[in-house]
N, CA, C and O atoms as a GROMACS GRO file, in nm:
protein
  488
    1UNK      N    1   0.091   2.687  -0.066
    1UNK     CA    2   0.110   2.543  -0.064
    1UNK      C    3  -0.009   2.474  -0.130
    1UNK      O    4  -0.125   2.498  -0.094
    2UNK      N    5   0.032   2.361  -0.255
    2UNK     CA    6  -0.065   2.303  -0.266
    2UNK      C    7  -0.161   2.215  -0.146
    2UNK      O    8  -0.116   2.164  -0.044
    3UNK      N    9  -0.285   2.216  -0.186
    3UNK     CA   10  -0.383   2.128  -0.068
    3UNK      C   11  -0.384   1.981  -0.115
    3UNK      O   12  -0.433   1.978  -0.228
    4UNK      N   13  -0.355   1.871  -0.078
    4UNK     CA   14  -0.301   1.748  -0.122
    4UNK      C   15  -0.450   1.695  -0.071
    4UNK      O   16  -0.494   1.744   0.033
    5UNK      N   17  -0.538   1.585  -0.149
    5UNK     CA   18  -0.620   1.514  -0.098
    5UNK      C   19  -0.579   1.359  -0.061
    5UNK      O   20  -0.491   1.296  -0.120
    6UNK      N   21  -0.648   1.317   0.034
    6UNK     CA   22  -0.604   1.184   0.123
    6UNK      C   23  -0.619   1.063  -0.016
    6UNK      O   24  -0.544   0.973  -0.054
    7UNK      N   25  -0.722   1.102  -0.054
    7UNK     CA   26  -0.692   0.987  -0.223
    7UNK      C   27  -0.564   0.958  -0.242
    7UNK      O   28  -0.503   0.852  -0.227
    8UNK      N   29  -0.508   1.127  -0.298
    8UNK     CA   30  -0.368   1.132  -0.366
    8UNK      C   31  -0.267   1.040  -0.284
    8UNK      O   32  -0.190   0.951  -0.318
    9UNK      N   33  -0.305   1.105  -0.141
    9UNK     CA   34  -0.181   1.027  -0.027
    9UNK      C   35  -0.223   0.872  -0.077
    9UNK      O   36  -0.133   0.816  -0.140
   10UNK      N   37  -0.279   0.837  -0.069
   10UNK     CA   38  -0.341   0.679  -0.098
   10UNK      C   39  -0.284   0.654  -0.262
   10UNK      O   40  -0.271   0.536  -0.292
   11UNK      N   41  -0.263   0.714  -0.327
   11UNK     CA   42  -0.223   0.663  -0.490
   11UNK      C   43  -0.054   0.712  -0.481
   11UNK      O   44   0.017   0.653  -0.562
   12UNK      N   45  -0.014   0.769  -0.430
   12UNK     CA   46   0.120   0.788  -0.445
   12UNK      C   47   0.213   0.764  -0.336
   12UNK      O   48   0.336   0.761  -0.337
   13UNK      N   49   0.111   0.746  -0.223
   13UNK     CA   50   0.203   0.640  -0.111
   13UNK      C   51   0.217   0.525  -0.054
   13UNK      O   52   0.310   0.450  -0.024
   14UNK      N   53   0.092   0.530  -0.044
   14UNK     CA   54  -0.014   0.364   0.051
   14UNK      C   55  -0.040   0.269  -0.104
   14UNK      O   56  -0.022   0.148  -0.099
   15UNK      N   57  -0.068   0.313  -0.191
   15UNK     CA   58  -0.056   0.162  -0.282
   15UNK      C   59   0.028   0.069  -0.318
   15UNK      O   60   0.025  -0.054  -0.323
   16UNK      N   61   0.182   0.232  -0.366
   16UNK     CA   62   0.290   0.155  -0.393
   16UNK      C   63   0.354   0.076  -0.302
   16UNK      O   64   0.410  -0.030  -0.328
   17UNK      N   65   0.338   0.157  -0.137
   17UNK     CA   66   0.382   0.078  -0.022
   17UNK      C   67   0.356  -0.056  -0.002
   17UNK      O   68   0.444  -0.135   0.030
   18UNK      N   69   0.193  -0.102  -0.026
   18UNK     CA   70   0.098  -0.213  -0.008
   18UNK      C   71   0.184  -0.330  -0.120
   18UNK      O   72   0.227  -0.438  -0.080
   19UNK      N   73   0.196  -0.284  -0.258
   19UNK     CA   74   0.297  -0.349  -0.386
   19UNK      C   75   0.388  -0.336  -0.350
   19UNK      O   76   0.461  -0.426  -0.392
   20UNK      N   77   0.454  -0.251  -0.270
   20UNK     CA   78   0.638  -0.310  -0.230
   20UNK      C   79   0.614  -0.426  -0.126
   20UNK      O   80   0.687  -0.524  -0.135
   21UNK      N   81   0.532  -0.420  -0.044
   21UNK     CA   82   0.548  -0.527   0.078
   21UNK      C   83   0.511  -0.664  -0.011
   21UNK      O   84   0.588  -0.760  -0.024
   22UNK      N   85   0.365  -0.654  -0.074
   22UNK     CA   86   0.345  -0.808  -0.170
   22UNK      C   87   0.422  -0.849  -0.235
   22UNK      O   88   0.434  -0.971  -0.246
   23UNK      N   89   0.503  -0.762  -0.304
   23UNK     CA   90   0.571  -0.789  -0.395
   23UNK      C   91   0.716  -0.879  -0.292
   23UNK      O   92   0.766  -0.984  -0.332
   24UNK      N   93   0.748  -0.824  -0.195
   24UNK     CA   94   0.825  -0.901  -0.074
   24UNK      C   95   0.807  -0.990  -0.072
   24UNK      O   96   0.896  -1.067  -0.112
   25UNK      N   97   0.658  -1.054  -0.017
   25UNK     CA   98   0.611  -1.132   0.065
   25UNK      C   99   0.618  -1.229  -0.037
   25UNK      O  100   0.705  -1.315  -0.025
   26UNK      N  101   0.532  -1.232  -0.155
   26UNK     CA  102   0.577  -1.342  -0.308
   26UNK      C  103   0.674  -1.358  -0.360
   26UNK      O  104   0.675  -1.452  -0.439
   27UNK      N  105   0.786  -1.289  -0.346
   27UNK     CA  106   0.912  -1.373  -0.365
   27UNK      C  107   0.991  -1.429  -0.265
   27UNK      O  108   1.068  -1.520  -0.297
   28UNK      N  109   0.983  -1.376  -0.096
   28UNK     CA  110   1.043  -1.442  -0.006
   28UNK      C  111   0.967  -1.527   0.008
   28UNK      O  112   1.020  -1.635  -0.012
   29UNK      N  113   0.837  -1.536   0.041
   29UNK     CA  114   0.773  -1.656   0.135
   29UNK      C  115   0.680  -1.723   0.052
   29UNK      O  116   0.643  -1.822   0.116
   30UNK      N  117   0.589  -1.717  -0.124
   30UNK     CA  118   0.556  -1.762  -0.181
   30UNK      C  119   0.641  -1.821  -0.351
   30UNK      O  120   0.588  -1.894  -0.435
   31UNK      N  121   0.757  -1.768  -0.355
   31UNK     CA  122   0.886  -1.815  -0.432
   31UNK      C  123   0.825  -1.786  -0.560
   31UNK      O  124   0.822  -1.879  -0.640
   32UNK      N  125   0.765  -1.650  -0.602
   32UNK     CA  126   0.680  -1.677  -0.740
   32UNK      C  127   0.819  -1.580  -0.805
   32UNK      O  128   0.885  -1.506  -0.732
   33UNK      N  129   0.835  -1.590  -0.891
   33UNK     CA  130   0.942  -1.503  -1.003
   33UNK      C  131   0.880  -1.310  -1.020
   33UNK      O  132   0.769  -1.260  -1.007
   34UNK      N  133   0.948  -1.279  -1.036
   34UNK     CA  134   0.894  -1.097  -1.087
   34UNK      C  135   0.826  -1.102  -1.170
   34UNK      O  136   0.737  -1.017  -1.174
   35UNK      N  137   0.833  -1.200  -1.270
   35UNK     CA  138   0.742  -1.191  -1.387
   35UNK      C  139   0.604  -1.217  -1.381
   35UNK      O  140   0.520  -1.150  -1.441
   36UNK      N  141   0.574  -1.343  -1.289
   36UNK     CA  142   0.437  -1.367  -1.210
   36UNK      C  143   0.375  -1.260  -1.145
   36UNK      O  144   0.269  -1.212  -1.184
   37UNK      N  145   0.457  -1.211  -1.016
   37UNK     CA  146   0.426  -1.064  -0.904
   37UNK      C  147   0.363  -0.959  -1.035
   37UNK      O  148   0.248  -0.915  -1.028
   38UNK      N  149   0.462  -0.922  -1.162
   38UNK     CA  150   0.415  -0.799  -1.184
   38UNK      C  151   0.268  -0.823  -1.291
   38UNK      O  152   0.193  -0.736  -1.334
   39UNK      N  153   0.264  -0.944  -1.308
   39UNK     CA  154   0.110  -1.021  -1.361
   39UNK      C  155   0.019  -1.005  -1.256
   39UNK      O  156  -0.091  -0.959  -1.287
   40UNK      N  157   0.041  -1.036  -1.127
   40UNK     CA  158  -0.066  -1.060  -0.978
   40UNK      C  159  -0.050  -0.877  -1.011
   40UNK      O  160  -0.121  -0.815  -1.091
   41UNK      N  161   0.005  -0.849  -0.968
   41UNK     CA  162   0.000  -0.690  -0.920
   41UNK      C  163  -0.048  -0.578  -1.030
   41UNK      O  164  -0.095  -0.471  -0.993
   42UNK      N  165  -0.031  -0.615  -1.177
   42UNK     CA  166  -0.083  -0.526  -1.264
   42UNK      C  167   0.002  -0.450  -1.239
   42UNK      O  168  -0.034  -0.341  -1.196
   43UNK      N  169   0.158  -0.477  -1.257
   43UNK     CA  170   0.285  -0.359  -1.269
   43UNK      C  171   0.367  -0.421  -1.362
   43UNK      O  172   0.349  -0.537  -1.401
   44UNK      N  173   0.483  -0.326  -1.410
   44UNK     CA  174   0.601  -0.404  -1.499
   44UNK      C  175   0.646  -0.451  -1.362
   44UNK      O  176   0.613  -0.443  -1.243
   45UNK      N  177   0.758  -0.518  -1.458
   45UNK     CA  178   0.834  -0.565  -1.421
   45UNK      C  179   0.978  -0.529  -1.342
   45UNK      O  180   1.056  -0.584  -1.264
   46UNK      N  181   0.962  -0.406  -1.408
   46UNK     CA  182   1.088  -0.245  -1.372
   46UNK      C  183   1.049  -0.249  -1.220
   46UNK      O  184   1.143  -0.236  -1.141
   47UNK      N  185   0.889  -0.271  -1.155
   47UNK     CA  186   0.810  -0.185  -1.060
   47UNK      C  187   0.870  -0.264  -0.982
   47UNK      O  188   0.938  -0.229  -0.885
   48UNK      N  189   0.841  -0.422  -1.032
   48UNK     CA  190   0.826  -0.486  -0.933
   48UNK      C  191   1.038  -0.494  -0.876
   48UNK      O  192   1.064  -0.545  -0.767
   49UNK      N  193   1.110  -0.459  -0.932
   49UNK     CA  194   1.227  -0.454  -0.930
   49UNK      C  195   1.302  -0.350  -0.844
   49UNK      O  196   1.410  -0.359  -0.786
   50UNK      N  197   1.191  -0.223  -0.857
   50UNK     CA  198   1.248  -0.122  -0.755
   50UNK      C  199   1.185  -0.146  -0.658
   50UNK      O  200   1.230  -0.113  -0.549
   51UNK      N  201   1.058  -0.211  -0.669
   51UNK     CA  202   1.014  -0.226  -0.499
   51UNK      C  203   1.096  -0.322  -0.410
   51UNK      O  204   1.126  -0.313  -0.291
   52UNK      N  205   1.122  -0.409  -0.494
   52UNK     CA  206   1.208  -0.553  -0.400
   52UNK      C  207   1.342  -0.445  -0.380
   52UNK      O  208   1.384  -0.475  -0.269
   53UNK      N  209   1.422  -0.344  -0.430
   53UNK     CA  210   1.506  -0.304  -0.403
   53UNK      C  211   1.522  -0.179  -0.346
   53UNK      O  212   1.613  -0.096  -0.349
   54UNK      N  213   1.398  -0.184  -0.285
   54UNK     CA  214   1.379  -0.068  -0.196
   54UNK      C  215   1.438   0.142  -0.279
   54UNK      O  216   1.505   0.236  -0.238
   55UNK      N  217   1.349   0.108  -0.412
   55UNK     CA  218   1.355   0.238  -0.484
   55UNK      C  219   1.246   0.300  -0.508
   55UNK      O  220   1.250   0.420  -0.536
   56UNK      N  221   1.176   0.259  -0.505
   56UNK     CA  222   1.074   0.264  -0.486
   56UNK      C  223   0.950   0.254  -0.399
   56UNK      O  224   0.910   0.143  -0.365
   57UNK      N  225   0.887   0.366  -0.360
   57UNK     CA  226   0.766   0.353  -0.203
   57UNK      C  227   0.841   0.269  -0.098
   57UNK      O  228   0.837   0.156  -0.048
   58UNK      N  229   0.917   0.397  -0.089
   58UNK     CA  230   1.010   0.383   0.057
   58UNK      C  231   0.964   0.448   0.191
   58UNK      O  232   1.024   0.418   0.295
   59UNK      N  233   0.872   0.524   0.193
   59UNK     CA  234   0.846   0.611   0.256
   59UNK      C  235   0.751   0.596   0.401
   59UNK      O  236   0.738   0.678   0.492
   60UNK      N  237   0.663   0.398   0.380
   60UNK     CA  238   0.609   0.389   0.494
   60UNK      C  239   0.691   0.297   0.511
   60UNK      O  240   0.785   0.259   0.440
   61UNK      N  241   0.644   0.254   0.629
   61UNK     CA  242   0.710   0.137   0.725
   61UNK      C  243   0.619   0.087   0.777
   61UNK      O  244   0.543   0.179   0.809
   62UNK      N  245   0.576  -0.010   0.806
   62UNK     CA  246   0.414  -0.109   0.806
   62UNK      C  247   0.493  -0.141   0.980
   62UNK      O  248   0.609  -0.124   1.017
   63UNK      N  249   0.398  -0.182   1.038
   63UNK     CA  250   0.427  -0.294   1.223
   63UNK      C  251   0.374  -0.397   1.156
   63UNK      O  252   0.310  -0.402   1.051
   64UNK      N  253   0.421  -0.502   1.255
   64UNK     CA  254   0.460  -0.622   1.225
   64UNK      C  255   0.271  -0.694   1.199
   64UNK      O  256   0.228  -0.791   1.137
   65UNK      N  257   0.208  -0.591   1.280
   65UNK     CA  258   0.035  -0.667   1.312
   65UNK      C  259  -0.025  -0.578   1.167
   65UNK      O  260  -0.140  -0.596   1.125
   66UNK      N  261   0.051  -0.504   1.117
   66UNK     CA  262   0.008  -0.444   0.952
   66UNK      C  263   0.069  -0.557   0.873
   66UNK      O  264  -0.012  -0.636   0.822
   67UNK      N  265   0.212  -0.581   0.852
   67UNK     CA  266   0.316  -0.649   0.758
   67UNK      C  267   0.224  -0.790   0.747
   67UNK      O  268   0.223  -0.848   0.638
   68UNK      N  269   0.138  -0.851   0.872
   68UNK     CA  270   0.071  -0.994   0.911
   68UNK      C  271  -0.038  -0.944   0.832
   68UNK      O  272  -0.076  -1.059   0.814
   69UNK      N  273  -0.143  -0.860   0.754
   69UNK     CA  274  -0.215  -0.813   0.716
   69UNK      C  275  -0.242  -0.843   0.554
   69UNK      O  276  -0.329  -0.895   0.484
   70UNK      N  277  -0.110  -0.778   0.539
   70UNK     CA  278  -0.078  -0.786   0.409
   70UNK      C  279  -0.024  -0.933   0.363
   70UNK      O  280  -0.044  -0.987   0.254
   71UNK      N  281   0.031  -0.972   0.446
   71UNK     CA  282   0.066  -1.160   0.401
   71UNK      C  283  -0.047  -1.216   0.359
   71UNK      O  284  -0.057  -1.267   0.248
   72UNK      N  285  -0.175  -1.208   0.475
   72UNK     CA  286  -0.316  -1.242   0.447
   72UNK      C  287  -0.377  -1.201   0.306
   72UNK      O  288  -0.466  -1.254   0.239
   73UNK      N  289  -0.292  -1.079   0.282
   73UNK     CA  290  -0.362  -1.038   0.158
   73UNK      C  291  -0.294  -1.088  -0.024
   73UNK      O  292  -0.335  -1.080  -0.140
   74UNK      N  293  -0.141  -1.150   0.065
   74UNK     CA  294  -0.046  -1.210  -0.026
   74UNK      C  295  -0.130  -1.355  -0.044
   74UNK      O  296  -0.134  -1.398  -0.159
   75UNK      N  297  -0.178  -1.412   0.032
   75UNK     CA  298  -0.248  -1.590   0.049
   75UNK      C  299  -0.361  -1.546  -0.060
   75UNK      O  300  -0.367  -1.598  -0.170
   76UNK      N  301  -0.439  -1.453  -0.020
   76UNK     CA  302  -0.529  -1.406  -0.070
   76UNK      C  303  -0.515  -1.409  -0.267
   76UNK      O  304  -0.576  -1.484  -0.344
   77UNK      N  305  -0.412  -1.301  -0.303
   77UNK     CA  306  -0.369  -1.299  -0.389
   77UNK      C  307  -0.335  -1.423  -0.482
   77UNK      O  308  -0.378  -1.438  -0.596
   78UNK      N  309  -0.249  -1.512  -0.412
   78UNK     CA  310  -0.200  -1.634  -0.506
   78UNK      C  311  -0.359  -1.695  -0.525
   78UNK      O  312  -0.393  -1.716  -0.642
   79UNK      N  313  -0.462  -1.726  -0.412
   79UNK     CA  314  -0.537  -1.782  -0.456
   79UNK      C  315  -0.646  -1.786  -0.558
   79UNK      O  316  -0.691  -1.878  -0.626
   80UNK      N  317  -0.689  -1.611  -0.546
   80UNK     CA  318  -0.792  -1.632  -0.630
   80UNK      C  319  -0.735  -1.496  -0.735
   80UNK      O  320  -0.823  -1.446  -0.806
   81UNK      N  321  -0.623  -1.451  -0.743
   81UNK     CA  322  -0.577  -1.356  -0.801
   81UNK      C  323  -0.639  -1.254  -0.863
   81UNK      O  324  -0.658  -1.241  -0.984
   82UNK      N  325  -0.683  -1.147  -0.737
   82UNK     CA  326  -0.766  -1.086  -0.751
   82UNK      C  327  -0.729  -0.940  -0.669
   82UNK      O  328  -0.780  -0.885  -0.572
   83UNK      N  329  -0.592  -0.902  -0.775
   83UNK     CA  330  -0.498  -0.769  -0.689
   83UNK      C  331  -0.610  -0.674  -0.641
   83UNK      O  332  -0.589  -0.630  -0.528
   84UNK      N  333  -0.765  -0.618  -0.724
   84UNK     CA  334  -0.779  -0.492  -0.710
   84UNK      C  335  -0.874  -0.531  -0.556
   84UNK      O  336  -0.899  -0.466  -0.455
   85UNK      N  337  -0.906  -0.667  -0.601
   85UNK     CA  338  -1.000  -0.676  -0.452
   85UNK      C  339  -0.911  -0.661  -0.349
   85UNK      O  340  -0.953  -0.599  -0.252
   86UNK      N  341  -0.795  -0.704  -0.346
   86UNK     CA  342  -0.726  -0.715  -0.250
   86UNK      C  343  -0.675  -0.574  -0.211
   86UNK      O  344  -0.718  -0.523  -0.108
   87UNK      N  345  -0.591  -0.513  -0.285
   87UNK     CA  346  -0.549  -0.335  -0.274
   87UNK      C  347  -0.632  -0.263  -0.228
   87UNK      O  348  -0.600  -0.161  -0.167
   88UNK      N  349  -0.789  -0.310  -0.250
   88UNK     CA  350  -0.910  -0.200  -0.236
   88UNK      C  351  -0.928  -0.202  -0.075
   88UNK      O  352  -0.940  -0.101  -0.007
   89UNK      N  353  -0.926  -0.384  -0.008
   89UNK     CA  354  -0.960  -0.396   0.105
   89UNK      C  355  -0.840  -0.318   0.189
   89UNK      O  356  -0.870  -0.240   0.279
   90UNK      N  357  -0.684  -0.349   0.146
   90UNK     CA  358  -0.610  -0.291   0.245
   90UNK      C  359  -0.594  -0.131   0.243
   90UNK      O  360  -0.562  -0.051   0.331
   91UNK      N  361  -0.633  -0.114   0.094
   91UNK     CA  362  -0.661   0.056   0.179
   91UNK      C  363  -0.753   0.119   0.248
   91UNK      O  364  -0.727   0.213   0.323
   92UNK      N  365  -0.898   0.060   0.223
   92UNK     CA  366  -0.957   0.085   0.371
   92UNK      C  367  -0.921  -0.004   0.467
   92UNK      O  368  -1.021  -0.013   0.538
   93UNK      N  369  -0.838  -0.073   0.510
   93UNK     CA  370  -0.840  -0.140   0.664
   93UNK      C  371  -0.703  -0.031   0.686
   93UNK      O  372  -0.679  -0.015   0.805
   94UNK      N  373  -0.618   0.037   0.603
   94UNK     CA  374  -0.520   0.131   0.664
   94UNK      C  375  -0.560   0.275   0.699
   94UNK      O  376  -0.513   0.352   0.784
   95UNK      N  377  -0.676   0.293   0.598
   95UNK     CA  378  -0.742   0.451   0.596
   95UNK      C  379  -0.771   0.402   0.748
   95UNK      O  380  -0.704   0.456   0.836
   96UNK      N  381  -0.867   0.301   0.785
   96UNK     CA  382  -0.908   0.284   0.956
   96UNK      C  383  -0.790   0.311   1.022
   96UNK      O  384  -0.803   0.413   1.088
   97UNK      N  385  -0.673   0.258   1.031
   97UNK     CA  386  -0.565   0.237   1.093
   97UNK      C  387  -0.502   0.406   1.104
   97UNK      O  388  -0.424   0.449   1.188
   98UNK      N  389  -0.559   0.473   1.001
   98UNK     CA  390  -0.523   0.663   1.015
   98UNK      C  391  -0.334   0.681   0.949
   98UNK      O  392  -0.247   0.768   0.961
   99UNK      N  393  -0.344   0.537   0.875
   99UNK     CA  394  -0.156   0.560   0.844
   99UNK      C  395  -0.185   0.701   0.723
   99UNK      O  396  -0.113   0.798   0.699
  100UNK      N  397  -0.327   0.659   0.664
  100UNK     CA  398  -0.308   0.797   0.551
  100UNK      C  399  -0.321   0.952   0.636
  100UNK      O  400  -0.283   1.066   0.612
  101UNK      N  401  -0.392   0.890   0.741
  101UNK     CA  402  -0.377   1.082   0.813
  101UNK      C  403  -0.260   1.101   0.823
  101UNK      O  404  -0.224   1.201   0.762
  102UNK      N  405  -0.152   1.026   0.896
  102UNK     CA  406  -0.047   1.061   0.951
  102UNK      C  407   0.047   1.112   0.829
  102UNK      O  408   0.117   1.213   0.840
  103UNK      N  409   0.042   1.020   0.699
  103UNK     CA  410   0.109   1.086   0.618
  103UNK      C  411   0.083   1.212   0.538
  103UNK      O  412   0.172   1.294   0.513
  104UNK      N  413  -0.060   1.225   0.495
  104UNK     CA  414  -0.140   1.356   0.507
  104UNK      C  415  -0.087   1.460   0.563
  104UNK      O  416  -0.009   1.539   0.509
  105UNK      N  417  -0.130   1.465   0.686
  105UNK     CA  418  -0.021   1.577   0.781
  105UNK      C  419   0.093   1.601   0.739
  105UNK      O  420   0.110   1.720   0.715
  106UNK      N  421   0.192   1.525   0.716
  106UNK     CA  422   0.354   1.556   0.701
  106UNK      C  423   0.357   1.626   0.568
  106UNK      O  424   0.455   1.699   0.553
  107UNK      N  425   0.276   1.619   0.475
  107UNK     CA  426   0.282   1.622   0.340
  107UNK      C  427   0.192   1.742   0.276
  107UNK      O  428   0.217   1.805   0.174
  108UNK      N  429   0.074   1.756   0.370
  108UNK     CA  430  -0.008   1.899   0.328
  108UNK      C  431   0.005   1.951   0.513
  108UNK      O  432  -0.043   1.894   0.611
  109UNK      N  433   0.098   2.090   0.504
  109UNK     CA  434   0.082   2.142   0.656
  109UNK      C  435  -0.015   2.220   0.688
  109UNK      O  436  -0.023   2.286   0.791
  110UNK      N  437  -0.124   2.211   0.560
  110UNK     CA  438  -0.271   2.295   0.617
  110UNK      C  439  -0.365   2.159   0.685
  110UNK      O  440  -0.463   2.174   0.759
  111UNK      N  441  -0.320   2.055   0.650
  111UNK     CA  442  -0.399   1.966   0.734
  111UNK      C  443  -0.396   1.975   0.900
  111UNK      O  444  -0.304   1.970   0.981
  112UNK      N  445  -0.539   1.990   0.912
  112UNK     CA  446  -0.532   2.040   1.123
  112UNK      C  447  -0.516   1.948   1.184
  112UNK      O  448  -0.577   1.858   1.126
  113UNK      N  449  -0.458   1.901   1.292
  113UNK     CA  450  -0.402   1.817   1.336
  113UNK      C  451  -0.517   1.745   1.389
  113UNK      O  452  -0.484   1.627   1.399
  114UNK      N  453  -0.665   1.767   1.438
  114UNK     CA  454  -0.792   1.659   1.471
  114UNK      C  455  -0.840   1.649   1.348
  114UNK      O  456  -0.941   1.580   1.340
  115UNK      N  457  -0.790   1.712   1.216
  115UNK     CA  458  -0.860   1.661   1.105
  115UNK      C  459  -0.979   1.510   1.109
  115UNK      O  460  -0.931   1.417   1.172
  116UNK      N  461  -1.092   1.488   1.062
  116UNK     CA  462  -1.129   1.368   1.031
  116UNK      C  463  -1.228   1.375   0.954
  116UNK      O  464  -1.347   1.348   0.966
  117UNK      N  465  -1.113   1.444   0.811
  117UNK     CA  466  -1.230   1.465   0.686
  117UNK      C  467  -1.293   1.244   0.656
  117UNK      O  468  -1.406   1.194   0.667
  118UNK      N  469  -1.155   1.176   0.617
  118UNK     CA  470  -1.155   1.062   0.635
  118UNK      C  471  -1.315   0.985   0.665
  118UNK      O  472  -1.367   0.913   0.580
  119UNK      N  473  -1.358   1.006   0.756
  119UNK     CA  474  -1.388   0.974   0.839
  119UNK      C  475  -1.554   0.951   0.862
  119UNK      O  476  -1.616   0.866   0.927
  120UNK      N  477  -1.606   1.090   0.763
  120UNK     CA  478  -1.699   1.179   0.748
  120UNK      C  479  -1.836   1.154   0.698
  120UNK      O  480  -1.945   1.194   0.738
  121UNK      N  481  -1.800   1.071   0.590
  121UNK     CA  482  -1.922   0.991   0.529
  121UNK      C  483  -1.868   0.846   0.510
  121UNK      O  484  -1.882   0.798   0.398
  122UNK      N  485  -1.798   0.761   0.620
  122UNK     CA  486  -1.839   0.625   0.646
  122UNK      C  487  -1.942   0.580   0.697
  122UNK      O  488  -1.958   0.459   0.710
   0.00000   0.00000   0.00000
């Protein structure tokens, strides 16, 4: 089995996840068009199309005190439009939260279950 690093989990799960929820949150509750979102987000337009249609980074499911997180980070966004600051902060406030261990685990089964490589040199 390949050995998957928590980065990877973070670039191929937790980012697109973080861009499917903004990408939500700016067209339901800030009314901006796809064409704006995939300008804020630094994606096409394709991206921003499978995320709103759930084809894309389907795989987490945020709680409602995460989903409130990321809105903060949607306010954030319109204001000073500044995706990477913003992406950078919510993946460490989720790495804290351990959503990348949990998916880690499911995804590399050599990961030990008290793993806290994560963790190690914060």
């Amino acid at each position: 089995m390949k050995k998957i690093m928590p980065q990877e989990i973070e670039l191929w799960y937790l980012i697109p996840a973080l861009r499917r929820e903004l990408a939500k949150i700016l067209v339901n509750k800030k009314k901006l068009n796809q064409k704006r979102i995939s300008e804020l987000l630094g994606v096409t337009g394709a991206a921003i199309s499978q995320y709103l249609n759930l084809k894309r980074a389907s795989e987490i499911t945020f709680t409602k005190a995460q989903l409130k997180r990321i809105e903060k980070a949607a306010d954030n966004l319109v204001k000073n439009e500044n995706c990477i600051k913003e992406l950078h902060f919510l993946c460490s406030y989720f790495k804290k939260d351990k959503i990348v261990c949990k998916i880690h685990k499911q995804k590399d089964t050599s990961v030990k279950k008290n793993c806290k490589i994560c963790f190690e040199f914060d």
